[in-house]
N, C-alpha and C positions, 0 to 999 in steps of 0.2 A: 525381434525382427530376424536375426539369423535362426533362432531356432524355427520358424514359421519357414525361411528358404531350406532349413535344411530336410524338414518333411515333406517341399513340395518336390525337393528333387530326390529324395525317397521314394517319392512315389512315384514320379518320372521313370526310376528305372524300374521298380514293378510293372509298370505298363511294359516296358519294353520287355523285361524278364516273359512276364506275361502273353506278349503279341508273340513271341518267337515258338510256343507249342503249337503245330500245326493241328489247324482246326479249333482252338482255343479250352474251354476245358472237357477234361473226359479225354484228352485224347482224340478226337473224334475224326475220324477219316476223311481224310483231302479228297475232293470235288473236281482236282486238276486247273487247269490256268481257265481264264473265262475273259469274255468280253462284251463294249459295248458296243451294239450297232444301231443303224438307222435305218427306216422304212419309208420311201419317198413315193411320188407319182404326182399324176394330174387329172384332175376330171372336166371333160369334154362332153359337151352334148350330144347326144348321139346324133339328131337331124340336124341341127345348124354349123357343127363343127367347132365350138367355139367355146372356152376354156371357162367351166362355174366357177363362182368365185364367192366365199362366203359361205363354202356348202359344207357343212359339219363333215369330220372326220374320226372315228372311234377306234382303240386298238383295246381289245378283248385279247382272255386267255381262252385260244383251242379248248380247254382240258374246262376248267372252273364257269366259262362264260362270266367271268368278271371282268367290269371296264377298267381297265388300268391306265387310259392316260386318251388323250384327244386335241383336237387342235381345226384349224379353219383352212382355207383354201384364200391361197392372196389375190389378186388382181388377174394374174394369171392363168388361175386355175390349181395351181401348184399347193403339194400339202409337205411336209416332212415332221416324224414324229422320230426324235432323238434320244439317247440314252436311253435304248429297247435292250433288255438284256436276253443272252439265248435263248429261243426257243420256240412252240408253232402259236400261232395267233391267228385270228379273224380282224379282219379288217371293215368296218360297217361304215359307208358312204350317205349322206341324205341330205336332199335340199328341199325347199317348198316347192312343191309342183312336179317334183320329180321321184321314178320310185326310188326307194332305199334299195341299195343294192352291200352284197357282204361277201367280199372274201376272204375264201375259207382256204385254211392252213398255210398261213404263208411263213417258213421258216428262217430263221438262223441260227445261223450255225456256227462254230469255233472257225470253220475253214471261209466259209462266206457268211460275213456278220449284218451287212447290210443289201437292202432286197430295194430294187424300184419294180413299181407295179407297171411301167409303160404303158401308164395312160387308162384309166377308169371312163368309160362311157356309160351315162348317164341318160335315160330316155323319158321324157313327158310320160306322165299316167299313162297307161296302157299300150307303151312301144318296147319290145323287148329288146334287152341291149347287149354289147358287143365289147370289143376293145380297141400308144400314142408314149412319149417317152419325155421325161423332164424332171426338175428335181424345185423344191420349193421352199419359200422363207417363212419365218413364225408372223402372226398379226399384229397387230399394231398392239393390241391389248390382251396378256393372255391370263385366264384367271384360272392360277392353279390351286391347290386345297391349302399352301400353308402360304402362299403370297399373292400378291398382284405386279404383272411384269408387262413395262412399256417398252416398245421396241419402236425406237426412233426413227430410224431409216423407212418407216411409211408412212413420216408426213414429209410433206413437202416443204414447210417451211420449217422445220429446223434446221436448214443446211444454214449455215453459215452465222450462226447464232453461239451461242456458252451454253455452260448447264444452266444458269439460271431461267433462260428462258423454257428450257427445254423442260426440266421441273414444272413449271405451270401447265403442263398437260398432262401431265402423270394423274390416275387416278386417286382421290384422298386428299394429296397433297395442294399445298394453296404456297403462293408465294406474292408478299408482297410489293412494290415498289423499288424500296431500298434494299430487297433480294432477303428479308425474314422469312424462313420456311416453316410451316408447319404442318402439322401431320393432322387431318380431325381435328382442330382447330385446335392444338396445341403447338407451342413454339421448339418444347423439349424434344428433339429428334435427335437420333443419332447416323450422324451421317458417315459410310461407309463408299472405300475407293476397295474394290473387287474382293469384298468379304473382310479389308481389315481397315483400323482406325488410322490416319493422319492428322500427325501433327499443323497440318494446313490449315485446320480449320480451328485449333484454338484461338485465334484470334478474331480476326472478321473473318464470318462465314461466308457472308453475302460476297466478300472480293475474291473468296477463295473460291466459289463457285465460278464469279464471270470468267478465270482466268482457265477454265475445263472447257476446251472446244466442244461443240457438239457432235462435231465429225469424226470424235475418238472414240464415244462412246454407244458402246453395244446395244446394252440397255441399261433398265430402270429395278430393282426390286423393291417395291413397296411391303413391309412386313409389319404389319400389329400388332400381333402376338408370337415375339421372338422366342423359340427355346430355350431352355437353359445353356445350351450351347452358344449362344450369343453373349455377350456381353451384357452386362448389367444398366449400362447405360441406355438413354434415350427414354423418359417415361411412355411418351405417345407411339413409339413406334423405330426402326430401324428406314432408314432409305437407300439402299447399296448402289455405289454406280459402279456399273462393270466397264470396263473399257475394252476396244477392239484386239484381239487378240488372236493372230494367223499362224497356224501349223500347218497347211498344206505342205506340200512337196515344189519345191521350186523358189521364185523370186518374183514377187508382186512389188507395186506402190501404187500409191495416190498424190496428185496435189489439190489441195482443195484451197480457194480463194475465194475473199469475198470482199466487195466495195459497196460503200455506202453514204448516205449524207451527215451518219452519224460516227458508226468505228465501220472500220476495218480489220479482214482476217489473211492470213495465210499459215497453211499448214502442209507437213511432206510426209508421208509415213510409207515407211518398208517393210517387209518382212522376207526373208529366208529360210527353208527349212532343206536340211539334208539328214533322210537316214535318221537317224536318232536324235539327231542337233539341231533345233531351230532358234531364232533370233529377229526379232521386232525392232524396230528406230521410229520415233515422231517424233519432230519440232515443229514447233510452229510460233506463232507472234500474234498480236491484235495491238490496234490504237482507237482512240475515239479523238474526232475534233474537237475543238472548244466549244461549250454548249453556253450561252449565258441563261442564266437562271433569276429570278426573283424571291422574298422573302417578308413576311410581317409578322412582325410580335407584337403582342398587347397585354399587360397584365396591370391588374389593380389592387391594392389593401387592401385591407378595412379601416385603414387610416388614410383613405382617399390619395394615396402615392401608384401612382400611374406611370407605367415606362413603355414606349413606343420606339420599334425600330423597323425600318425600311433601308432593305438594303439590294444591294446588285451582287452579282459575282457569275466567274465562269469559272469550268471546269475541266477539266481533261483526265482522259487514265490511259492505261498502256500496260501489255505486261508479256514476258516471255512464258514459254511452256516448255516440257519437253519430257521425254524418257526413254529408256533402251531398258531389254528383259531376254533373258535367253533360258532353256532350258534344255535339258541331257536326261535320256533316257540309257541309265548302268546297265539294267537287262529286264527284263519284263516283269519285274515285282519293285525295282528300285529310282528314284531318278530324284531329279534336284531342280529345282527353278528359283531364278534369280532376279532382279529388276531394280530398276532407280527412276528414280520420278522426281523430277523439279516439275516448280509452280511460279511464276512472280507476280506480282501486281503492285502497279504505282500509279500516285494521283496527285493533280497537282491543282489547287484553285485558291483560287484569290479573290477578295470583293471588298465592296466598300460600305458602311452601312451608316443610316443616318439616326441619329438617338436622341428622345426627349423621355428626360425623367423629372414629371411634376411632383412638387411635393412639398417641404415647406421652404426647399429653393426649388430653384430649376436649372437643370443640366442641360447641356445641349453640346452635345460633340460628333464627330466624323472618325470611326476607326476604319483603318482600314488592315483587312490579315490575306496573309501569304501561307497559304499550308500545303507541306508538299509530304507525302510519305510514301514508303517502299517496302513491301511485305515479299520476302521470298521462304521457299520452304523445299525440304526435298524426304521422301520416303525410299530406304533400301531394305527390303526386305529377300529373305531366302527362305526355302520351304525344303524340307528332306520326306521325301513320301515312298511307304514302302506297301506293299501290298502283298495279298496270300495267296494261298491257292482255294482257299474259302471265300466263295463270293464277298463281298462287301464288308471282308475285314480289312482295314485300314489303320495303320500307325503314321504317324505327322508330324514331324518336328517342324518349329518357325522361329523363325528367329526377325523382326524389323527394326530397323532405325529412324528415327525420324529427327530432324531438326526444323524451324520456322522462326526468322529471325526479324523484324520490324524497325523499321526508323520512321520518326517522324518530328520535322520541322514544323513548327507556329511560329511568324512574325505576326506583331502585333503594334502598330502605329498608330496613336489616336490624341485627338487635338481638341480641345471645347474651347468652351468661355469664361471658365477659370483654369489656374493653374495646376490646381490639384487633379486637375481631368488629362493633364498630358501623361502617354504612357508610351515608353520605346521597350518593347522586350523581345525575347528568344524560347518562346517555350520547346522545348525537346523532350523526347521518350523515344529509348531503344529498346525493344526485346529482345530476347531470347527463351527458347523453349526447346528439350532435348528431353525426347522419349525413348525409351529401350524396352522390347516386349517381349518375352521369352514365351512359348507354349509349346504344349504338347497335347494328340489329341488323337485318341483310340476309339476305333469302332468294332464292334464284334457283332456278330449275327448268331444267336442261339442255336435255334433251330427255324422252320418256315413260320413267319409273321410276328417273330420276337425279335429287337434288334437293339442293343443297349451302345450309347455313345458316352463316354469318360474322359474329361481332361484335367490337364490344370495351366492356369498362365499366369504370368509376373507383369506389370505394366511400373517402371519406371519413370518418372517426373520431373523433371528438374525447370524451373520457371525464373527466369532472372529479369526484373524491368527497372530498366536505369533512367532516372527520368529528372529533370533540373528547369528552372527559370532563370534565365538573365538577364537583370535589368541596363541596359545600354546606358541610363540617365546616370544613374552612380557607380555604372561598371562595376556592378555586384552580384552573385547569385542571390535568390530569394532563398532565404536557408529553410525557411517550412513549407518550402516546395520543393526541393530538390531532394532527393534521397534514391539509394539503391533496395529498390523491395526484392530480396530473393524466399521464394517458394519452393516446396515441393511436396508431391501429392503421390502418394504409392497404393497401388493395388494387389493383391494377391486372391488369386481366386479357383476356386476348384471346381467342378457341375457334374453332374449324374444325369441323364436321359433315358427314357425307355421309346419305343417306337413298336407297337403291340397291334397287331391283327387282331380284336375281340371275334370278328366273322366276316366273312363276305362286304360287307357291308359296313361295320362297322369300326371304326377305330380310333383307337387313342394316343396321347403324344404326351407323356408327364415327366416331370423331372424336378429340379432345387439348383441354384446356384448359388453355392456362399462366395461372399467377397470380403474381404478385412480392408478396408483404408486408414492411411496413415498419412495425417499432415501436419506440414511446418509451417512457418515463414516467422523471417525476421527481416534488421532494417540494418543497412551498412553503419547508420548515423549511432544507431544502441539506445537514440534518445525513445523509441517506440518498446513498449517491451513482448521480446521474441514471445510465438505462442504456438499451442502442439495442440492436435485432435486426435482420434482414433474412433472409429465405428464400424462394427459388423453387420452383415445385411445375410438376411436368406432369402434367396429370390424364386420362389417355385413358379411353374409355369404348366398349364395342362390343357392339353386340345381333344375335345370330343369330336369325332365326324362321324354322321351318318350320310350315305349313300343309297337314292331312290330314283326310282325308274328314270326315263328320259332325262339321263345326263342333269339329274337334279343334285343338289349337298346339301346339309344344315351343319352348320359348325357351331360350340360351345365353347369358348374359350376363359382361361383366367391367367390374369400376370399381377407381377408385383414389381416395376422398373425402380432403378434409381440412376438421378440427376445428378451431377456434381458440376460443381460450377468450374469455369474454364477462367483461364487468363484475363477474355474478355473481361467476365464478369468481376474479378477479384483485384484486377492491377487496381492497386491505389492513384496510378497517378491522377493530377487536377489540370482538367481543360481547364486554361484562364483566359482561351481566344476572345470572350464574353464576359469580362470582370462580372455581369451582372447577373449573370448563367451560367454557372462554373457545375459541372459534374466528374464523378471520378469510381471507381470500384470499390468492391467492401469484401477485405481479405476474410471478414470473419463468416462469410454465408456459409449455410448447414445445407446440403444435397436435401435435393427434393427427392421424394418417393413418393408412388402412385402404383393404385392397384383399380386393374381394368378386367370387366367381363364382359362378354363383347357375343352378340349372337347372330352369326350371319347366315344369308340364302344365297345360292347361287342357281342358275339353269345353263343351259348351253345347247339350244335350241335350233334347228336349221337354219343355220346363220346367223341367228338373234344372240347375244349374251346379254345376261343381265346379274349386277349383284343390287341387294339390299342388306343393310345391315344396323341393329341398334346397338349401343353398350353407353354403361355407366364406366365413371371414369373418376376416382377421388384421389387427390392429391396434397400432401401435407409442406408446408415449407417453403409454399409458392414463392419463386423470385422475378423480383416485378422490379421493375425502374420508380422510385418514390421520389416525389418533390417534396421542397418544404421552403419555406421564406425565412430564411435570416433577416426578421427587422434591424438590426443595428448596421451590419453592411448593406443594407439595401439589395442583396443579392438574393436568387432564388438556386437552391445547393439542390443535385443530383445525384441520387446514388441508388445501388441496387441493392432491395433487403428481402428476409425471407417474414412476407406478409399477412400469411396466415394458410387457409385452407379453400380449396377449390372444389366445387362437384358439378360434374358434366355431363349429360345425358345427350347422346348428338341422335343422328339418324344420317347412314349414308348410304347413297343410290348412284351405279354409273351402268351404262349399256351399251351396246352397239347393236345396229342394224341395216341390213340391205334394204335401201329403198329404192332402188334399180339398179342394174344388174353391171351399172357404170357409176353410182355411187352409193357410198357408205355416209352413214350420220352416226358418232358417238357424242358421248356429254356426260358429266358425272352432275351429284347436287350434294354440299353437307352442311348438315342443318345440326345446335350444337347450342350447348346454352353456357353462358358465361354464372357462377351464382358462387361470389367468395365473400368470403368474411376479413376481417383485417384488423391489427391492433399493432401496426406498423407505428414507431414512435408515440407510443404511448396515447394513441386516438384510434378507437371504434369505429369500425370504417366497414359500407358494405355494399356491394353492387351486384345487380342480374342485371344478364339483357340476352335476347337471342341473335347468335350472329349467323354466318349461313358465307357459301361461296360455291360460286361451281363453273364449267366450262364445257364449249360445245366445237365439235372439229365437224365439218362437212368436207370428204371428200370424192374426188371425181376423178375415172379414170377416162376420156377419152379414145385413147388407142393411138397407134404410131408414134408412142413413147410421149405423151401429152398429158399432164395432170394437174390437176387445181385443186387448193386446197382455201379455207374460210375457217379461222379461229378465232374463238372471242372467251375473255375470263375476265371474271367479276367477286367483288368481293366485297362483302359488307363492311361497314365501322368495325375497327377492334376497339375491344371494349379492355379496360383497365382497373385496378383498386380506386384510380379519381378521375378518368374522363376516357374521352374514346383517342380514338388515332385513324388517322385517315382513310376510308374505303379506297379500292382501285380497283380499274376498269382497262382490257384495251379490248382491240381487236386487230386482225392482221388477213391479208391475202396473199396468197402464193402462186405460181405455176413454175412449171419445171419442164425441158423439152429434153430427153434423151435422145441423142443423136447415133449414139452407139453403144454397148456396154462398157466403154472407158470413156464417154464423151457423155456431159451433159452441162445446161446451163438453168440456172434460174432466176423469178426474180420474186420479190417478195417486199409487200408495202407494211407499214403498221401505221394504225389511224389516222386514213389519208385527211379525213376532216376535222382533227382537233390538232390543231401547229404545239399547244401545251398542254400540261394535265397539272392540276392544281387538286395540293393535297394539305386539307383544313384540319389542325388538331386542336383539341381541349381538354383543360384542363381545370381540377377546382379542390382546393389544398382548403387548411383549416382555416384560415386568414388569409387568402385570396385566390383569383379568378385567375387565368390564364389562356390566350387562343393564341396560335399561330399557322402560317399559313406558308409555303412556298410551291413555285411553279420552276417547270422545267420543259425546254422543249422536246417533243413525245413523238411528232411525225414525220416518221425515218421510211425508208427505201436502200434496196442494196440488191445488186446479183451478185451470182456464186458459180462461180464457174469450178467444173471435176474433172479431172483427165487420171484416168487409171493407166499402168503400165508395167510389164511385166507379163512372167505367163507362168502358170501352175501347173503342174503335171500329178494327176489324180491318179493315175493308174499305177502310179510308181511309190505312190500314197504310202508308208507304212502305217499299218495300225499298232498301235503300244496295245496290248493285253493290260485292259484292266485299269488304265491309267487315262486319269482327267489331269491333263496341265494347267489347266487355270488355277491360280492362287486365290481362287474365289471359294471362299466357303460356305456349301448350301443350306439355306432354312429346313433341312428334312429334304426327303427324294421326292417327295410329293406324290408317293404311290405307294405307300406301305400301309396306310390306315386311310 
């Protein structure tokens, strides 16, 4: 192990040796300082006066007549095309029914980097047109060459909601009920907070999501085929949520609130910037009311022993949020950014359940449990960025911390009709989890349309779960359930990238990322015997793109991800809330690895988008949740193992379109087959089925600040190595009335006609059946009220040379190939 740290930071300082020859090698002559600007406007109809919306926008090179980058017109009328680096461009406008109009040579320059067009006039077939001033937002869905990126603030009803909801309109991505994400209908995703990993999410995912406002986040990147600059993780796919982040000149805020029949929100967020110095503040809080819920179980032997339970319960959650981030620009090639991030989420439910277990006696008892747990976490991370006088060379140091620590309380109370059925206990499990990331990461540009990215980073692990039973009756711990599991899981990883121009037209993206893992775990008690892994991975990754006429693409892609299993999946401890259903983690699971080829189309068509896409998708090592029946306890034991091999052929389609000129209709579909093999505990085991999911937003713009919105997402049965798990369906309506630009209200229903949503699972092990069923109240209502405050001063604006402050690391520029 030290000798592995001591050549990655060998070569940490070659990069840096390296980064400091101006121009990189050869000597090659400085280019002088540069920058990025933006090119904004609005298009107006010449006779009506009245702002297009959805009318394609293209920015071409003067010089080459190549499209390098394009975007849509919002509601408004308004376009803006961002990170345009110096120089003269054409600008080409065009909607249905209107002619294409192009302007020509519109510059930037070092001195003035960003250009508004004041207003594009647009004229019906055969009216010759003219010229209006304004500045514009990106669309709701924008499909660039190496991602897909949702931008939330143009629906209406994500105000006042978490990421989880908010994720179920992202294109690709599906989420179910109890907040399981996956990507193309895989669950393995790697989820990302503004380019890097938190430790928030080793635990439950699904709580770590609800407890992400929606009013914090910017947007969405959806990525399927991640570079080698990405991390190794996530076999299906990356999902990065970027969060709001303000560098203007001046002092803004927000408070955004929201009430409802089910939770509630409130949220305060600032920003600052002076001169070289800016600085962000959010908090904010959510609660939900007590919801009561219902539940059935049924499972049979083959020895005709039958167990039936019918039970009640309610529930509640709650959780803080918050973070501050500042950064300093040293002088125009150097600067530093910094940030802290908390998360909480807590739940508290209780119920009572009735139980008959026939067999060759009969049991019949009344449990009742109290569970209450508390998940908190926080990420601090710093970033040191330096940059040249050569366009788009860049050196990076990072450095994050992360911590995520868990409690949780079971009471367990139960009474029957013999004595052996009474049971008073204390089940407990505390975590702990403490990550430490070290990177470093160089980019150099050769010469025009070659462009090579280099790193290396260190991911640190430390995993502690303390976890004990108490039995109340003999005031005793249960000794073979109680123990301290400590883990730890290390990464060490290095990647090469190329980013190559073939032509005009053509381009490639290839690279390798090796990763070395190193794990442990042992047991406080010594009565378990400690155990150690090691495996190496080479992860290549390689993007074909062709580029054809009318704003067409075809992309070829291949990857190779690898899965390692988290805390979730690995704590040993044992739920015993259900002596009869008891589950627990399996420290010994082997990381899944999947390799995907993926062949996509895209168009971008006046107004219209549309992607299509197929890829095969094989996965070895799959980790699945397996049942089995201990006949001698009468219980049925849960644990998670790696089940054999998976293969996937999906098919995925989403689009948008102007169906008048005051509303838009998007919807994505993925269709995706389930076909694994299995010899999980020593039984042969195999299933297909084809599952599918998808979602549709209808939105409408009124005028005098007026809009409605109509969402509904559907999702087929998941399918499993022994049975399915339950489909889910909702729907929701919105409207929103802006009163002024810091003034708005809304209000927002979801399935005003179904009060529950009941979700039936099944299951079918080697020697017995299994179905279960619970119901939850589903139909909620809530307004959100927004008051903005503060005021920004743009003219006073400094531009940094050369320097992007987000600590967000991009998939590719998404204009080089």
């Amino acid at each position: 192990m030290r000798r592995v740290l001591l050549i990655l930071l060998c070569l940490g300082t070659a990069l840096t040796a390296f980064s400091q020859r101006p121009g990189g090698w050869g000597g090659k002559k400085s280019k002088g300082p540069s920058i990025i600007g933006t090119i904004s406007g609005t298009l107006i109809d010449s006779t009506a006066g009245t702002p297009i919306e959805f009318a394609t926008v293209v920015l071409i090179d003067s010089k080459t007549q190549k499209q390098l980058d394009g975007t849509i017109t919002d509601n408004d009328g308004d376009f803006k095309l961002e990170k345009v680096k110096t120089g003269t461009y054409d600008i080409s406008v065009s909607f249905l029914g209107y002619n294409t109009k192009t302007i020509k040579a519109v510059a930037l320059t070092l001195e003035k980097p960003d250009a508004n067009l004041k207003g594009i006039l647009l004229s019906a077939e055969g009216v010759v047109l003219d010229a209006v001033e304004v500045t514009g937002q990106a669309a709701a869905i924008e499909n660039k060459i190496d991602k897909i990126v949702y931008n939330p603030e143009k629906d209406v009803t994500t105000a006042g909601t978490d990421a989880t909801e908010l994720l179920r309109r992202v294109p690709l991505v599906s989420v179910d009920f109890e907040g399981n994400v996956s990507l193309r209908g895989s669950n393995n995703v790697l989820i990302l907070i503004n380019g890097k990993p938190s430790s928030i999410f080793s635990g439950n995912v699904s709580e770590a999501l609800q407890s992400i406002p929606s009013d914090q986040i910017k947007k969405v990147e959806v990525i399927t085929t991640p570079t080698a600059k990405y991390d190794g993780e996530g076999t299906a796919g990356i999902i990065n949520i970027i969060t709001k982040k303000k560098s203007v000149e001046g002092f803004t805020g927000a408070l955004n609130t929201s009430i409802g029949n089910i939770s509630n929100r409130a949220n305060l967020s600032m920003s600052l910037a002076r001169g070289r110095f800016g600085m962000n503040f959010n908090a904010g809080s959510w609660f939900s009311w007590p919801r009561e819920g219902t539940s059935t179980f049924y499972r049979e032997d083959n020895d005709g022993n039958i167990l039936q339970q019918d039970g009640t319960n309610t529930n509640n959650s709650y959780g803080p949020n918050g973070s501050v981030s500042a950064f300093y620009d040293i002088n125009a090639y150097n600067s530093i950014t910094s940030s802290l991030t908390f998360r909480g989420f807590g739940r508290n439910n209780e119920g009572t359940t009735q139980v008959v277990n026939t067999g060759e006696n009969t049991d019949v008892f009344e449990r009742f449990n109290d569970s209450r747990s508390l998940r908190g976490g926080f990420d601090w991370s710093t970033d040191y960025r330096k940059t040249f006088k050569t366009p788009d060379q860049e050196l990076v140091f990072a450095f994050q911390l992360s911590g995520a620590q868990s409690f949780t309380d079971n009471t367990i109370d139960q009474v029957g009709n013999r004595e052996g059925l009474r049971r008073d206990l204390l089940n407990e499990n505390d975590g702990l989890n403490f990550e430490n990331i070290f990177q470093a990461d160089y980019t150099h540009p050769f010469k025009e349309g070659l462009k090579m990215e280099t790193g290396v980073k260190a991911i640190i692990r430390d995993i502690n779960s303390d976890f004990s039973n108490f039995d109340n009756l003999t005031n005793q711990i249960v000794a073979d359930q109680t123990d301290v599991f400590n883990y730890e899981q290390d990464v060490l990883a290095g990647y090469i990238s190329f980013n190559v121009n073939i032509t005009e037209d053509f381009g490639l993206v290839a690279g390798a990322r090796y990763e070395h893992t190193t794990i442990a775990g042992d047991f406080d008690s010594g009565e378990i015997t400690p155990f150690t892994n090691t495996y190496d991975n080479i992860l290549p990754s390689i993007i074909l793109s062709h580029k054809f006429k009318n704003f067409q693409t075809l992309k070829l892609s291949y990857s190779r991800r690898i899965q390692r299993p988290s805390l979730f999946f690995v704590n040993p401890f044992v739920n015993v809330a259900d002596d009869r259903n008891i589950s627990f983690g399996n420290p010994d699971l082997d990381p899944e690895l999947t390799d995907q080829i993926d062949l996509s189309y895209n168009t971008f068509i006046k107004g219209i988008v549309l992607n299509a896409s197929v890829f095969y998708r094989r996965t070895t090592d799959v980790i699945e949740r397996f049942t089995t029946l201990n006949s001698q306890l009468a219980r049925s034991e849960t644990e998670f193992l790696n089940i054999g091999q998976n293969n996937s052929i999906g098919f995925n389609f989403f689009g948008s379109a102007t169906i008048a000129k005051f509303w838009t209709l998007r919807g994505g579909f993925n269709l995706f087959t389930y076909d694994t093999e299995s010899t999980a505990e020593g039984i042969n085991l195999s299933n297909q089925a084809v599952l599918w999911n998808g979602n549709v937003n209808s939105s409408m713009d009124f005028g005098s600040g007026w809009r409605f919105e109509i969402f509904g997402f559907f999702r087929s049965p998941r399918q499993t190595i022994q049975g399915t798990r339950a489909a889910f369906q909702y729907y929701s309506m919105g409207a929103r009335k802006e009163f002024s630009k810091k003034l708005s209200l809304g209000i927002q229903v979801i399935s005003p006609f179904n009060r529950d949503l009941r979700f039936p699972n099944s299951l079918v092990g080697d020697n017995f059946i299994q179905r279960s069923e619970f119901s939850v109240p589903f139909r909620s209502f809530n307004a959100t009220l927004r008051w903005s405050f503060g005021k920004l001063d743009f003219k006073k604006k400094r531009v940094r040379s050369a320097i992007d402050n987000s600590d967000q690391k991009s998939g590719g520029d998404g204009g080089n190939y």
